[in-house]
N, C-alpha and C positions, 0 to 999 in steps of 0.2 A: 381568612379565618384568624380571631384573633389569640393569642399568647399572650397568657400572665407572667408576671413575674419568675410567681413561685413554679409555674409550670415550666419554666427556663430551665429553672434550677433542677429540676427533678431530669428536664431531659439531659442535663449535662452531667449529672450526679449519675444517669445510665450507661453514658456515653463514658462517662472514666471509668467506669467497673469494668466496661465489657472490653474496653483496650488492656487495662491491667492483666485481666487475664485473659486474654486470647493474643493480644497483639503481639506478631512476632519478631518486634523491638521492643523490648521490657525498656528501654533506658527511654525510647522515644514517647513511650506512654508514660511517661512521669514528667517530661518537659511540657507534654501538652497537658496533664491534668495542671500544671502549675502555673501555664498560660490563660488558661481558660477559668480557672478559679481566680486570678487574677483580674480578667475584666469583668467576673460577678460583681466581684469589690467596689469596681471603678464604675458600674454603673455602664459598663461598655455597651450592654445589650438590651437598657432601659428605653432606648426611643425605638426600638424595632418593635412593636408590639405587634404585629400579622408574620403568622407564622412561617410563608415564603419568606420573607425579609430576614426572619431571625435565622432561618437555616441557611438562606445563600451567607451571610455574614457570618454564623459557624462553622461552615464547610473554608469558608477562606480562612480562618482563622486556622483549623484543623489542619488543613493544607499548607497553610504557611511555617506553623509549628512542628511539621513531622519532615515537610517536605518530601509528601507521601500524595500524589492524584489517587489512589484509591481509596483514601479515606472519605467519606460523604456520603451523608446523610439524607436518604428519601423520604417522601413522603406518598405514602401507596397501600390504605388498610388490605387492599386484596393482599397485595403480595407480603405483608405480614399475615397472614391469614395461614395464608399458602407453606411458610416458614415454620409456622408454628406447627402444624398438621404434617408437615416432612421429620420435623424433632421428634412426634412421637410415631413414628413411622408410619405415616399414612403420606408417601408419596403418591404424586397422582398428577398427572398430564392437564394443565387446565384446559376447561373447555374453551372450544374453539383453536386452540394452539395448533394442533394437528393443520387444521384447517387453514389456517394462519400461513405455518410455513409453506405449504403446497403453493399457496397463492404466492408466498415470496418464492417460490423457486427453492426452498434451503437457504433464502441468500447468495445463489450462484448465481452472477449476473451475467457472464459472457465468458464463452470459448469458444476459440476460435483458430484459424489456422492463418499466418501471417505470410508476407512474400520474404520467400529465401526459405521455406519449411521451417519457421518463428512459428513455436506454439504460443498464445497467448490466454491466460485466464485470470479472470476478473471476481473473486467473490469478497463479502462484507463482512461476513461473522462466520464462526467455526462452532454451525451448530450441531449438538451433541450428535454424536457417532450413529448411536442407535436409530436415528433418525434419517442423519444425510450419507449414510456409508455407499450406499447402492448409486445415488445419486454424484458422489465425489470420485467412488469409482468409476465412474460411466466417464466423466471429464477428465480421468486422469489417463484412462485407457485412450482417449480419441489422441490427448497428447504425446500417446508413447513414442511415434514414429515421428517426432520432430527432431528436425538437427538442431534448436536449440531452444531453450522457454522461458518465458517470461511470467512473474508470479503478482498478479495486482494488488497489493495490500493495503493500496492507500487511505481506502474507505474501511478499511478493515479492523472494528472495535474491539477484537477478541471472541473470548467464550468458550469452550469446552477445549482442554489440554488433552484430552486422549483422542482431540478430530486434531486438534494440530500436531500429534505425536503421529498420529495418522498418516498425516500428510512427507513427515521428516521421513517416513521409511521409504516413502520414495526414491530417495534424494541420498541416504547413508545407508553402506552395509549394517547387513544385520549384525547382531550384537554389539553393536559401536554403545559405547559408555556416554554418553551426552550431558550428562549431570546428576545433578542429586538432590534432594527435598528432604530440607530439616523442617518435621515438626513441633510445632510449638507446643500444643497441647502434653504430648508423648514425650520428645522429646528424642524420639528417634528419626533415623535417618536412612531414604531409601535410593537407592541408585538410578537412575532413570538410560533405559537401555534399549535400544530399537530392539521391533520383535519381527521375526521371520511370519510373514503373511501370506499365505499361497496364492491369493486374489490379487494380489501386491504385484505389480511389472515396473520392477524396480529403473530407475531410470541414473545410473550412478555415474553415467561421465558424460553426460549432456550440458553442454556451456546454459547454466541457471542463471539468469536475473529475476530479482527482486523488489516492485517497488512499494516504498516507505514514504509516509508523510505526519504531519500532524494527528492525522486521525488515527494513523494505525495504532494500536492500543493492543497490550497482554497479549494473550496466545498469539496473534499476529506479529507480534514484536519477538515475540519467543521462536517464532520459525526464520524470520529472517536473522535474529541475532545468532543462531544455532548452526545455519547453515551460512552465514559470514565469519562465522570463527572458527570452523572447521574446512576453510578455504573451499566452501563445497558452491558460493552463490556469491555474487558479487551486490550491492545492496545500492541501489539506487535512488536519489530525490531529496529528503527532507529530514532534520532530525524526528523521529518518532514520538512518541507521547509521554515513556516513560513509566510504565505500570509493570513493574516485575518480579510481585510474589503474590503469591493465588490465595485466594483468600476463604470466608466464607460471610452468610448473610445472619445478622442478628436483628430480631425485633427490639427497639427501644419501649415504645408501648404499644397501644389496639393502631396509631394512623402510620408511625416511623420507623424507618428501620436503617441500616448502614453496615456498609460490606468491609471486613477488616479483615488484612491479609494476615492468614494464619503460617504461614508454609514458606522459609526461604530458600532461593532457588538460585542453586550455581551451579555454573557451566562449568562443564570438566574440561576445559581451554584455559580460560581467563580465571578460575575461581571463584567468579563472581556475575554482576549480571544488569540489565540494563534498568535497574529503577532508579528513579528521581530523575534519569540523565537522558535515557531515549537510546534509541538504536543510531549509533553515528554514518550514513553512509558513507559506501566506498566513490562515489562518485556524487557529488552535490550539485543538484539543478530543481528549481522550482517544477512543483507538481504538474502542472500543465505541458511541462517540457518533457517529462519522467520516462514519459512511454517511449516519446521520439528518440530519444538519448539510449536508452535499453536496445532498440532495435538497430541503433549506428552501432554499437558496443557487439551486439549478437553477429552482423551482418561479417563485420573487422576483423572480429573472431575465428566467421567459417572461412575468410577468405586465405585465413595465413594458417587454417588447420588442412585449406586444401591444396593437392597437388596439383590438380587438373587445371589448365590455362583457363580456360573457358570461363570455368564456375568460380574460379578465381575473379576473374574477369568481371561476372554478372552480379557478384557479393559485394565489391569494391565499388561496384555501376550505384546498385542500390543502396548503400553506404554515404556514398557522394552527394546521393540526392534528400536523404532523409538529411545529416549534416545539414544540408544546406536551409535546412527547416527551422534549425536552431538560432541561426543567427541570420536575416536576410541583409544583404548585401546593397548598395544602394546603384543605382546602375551609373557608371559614369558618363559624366556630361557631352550631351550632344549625341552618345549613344541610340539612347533611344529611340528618336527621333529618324535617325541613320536607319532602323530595323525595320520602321512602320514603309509602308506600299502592300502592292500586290507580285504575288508571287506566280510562279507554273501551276497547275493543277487547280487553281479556283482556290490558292490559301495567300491569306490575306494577314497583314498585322498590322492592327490599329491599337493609337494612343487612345485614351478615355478615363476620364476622372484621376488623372496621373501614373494609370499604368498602363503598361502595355498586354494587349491580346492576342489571341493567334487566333483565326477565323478558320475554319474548313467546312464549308457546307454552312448547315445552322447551329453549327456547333463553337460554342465562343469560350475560351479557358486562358484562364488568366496567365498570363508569365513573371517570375520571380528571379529575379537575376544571382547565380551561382555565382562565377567568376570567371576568367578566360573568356570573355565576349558569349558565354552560354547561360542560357535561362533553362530552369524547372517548370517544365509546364502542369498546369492545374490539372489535377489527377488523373494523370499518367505516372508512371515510374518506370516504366519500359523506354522511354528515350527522352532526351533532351535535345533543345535547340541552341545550335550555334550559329555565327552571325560575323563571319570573317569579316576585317576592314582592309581595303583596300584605296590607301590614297586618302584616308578616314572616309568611303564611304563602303557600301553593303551592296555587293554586287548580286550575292545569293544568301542561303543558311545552308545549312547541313542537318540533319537528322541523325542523332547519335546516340545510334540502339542500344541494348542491354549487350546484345550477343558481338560487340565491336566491332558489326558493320556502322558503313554510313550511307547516306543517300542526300542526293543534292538538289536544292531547286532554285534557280533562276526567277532573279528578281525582274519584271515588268517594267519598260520603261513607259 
């Protein structure tokens, strides 16, 4: 679609009015009206004449000048529609929305229950209370009875502050002071303070992981920065995305519109709070590693929280092994080789495409070399094989359970 000139002009002459007074940096809406007036001058925005091209190239511009990700400009006549008709008070559910969410779940993508009782839960957005409370309750209850949890944020864009404030009271006593929200408009300022919820089974000294990535964005940034500053959650993976004051949405004309954070928000810890900079984890490992690292970190955890030899034992067992997922090991020379034949019982280890396998019946799972002569076998977590050398060659293996027995089987000549 194309853009004039003058239509530029008018959209940016909107775009400075509605940050002048709504934006909750008065100083930073003057450095951007002064920016942006500036390439009108210079002809900056004369060869983008379709109006995709000219918005993505003002939202960077926007972005660059504030150093602000929430700044940015859409283009969506519904949801101005929608904006306009909430100003004069005719909220209203759009259709199909209801229906929308069901089919997404709420956005609740998975919960579940991990080995060592690792609660795990994976959801994407923090959609509005009134909608997913029955729903969030339901997954927060299944996790009450874990000895430790894991919170998946990575995919997780934000969205409604009283599902993520929701979720904090899980996590902190009640009346705990959390922060505070200067308004811009008003100009007052409101305390922000967990609330005693009867529905609520609060979970206040369960080892909490966290994880964070690029995507995680606002309210999601807000429950992990909240509970890593209040030493209440250990914060795992990726810097975050860095959107940390809540905003609101404003029509530009009938097709545009753009969300400017009206409301800043500091944590009653640091006094301040993670925009432009992201949530820093306490632990840094790329996203695809996040999980596995959270569940060696959980496992560690229960093993030095417990007394019992045993469980002691089986925490450390399954700690060893996920570890060993993070970084593989390359097997040493002539190893290998040493391992592969046939064994007692009809098990077998063969070489193939450069690894090695363990055969039992018709069942074939690959091995991954730990260290100490012992391999992780393909999904198992209940034991590992070992592969003594004797003389450098491999007389038998061992099988070495979770529960610190072993069992042994005799190599075939």
């Amino acid at each position: 679609m194309p853009v004039t000139a003058p239509e530029q002009a008018a959209i940016i002459d909107r775009v400075v009015e509605l940050l002048r007074d709504n934006y909750v940096f008065p100083e930073k809406a003057n450095v951007i009206e002064r920016e942006l007036r500036k390439n009108i001058r210079e002809g900056i925005y004369s060869s983008t004449l379709l109006l995709n091209a000219f918005l993505e190239h003002l939202n960077a511009d926007l972005q660059r000048a504030s150093g602000d990700k929430h700044l940015k400009i859409n283009n969506n006549s519904r949801i101005v529609e929608r904006i306009r008709r909430e100003a004069e008070g005719k909220k209203e559910i759009p259709k199909g929305f209801l229906e929308l969410l069901h089919r997404e779940n709420f956005r609740l993508r998975k919960v579940e229950m991990l080995e060592g009782n690792i609660g795990y839960f994976k959801f994407d957005n923090f959609v509005e209370l009134q909608f997913v409370r029955e729903a969030l309750r339901g997954a927060m209850d299944f996790l009450h009875e874990s000895d430790a949890i894991i919170l998946d944020l990575t995919d997780n864009g934000g969205g409604a502050s009283e599902t993520s404030d929701y979720l904090v009271s899980y996590f902190l006593r009640d009346s705990t002071t959390v922060g505070e929200w200067w308004v811009r408009k008003t100009g007052e300022t409101t305390l922000s303070v967990t609330k005693h919820l009867p529905e609520v089974r609060q979970m206040l000294e369960v080892p909490l992981y966290i994880l964070v990535g690029g995507q995680t964005a606002s309210a999601a940034e807000g429950v992990a920065y909240t509970l890593q500053q209040f030493k209440r959650a250990v914060v795992i993976g990726e810097q975050s995305k860095g959107l940390g004051n809540p905003g609101e949405l404003f029509p530009i004309d009938d097709r545009l519109f753009t969300m400017i954070p009206t409301i800043l928000n500091k944590n009653s810890v640091t006094g301040t709070n993670w925009d432009g900079m992201g949530v820093t984890p306490d632990i840094k490992v790329e996203p695809a590693k996040a999980l596995t690292r959270a569940r060696v970190e959980a496992l560690r955890r229960l093993a030095a929280m417990n007394s019992d030899g045993k469980e002691k034992f089986r925490y450390e067992f399954l700690a060893q092994g996920y570890e060993s997922l993070l970084s593989i090991q390359k097997v040493p020379p002539g190893f290998g080789q040493a391992c592969t034949g046939n064994y007692e019982g009809g098990r077998m280890v063969v070489s193939k495409d450069g690894a090695l396998y363990f055969i039992l019946g018709n069942i074939e799972r690959k091995l991954s070399y730990m260290d100490d002569l012992t391999f992780l076998v393909e999904g198992r977590t209940d034991y590992h094989l070992r592969f003594p050398l004797h003389n450098g060659e491999v007389n038998h293996f061992e099988v070495l359970w979770f529960d610190d027995t072993m069992d042994k089987y005799r190599k075939l000549k």
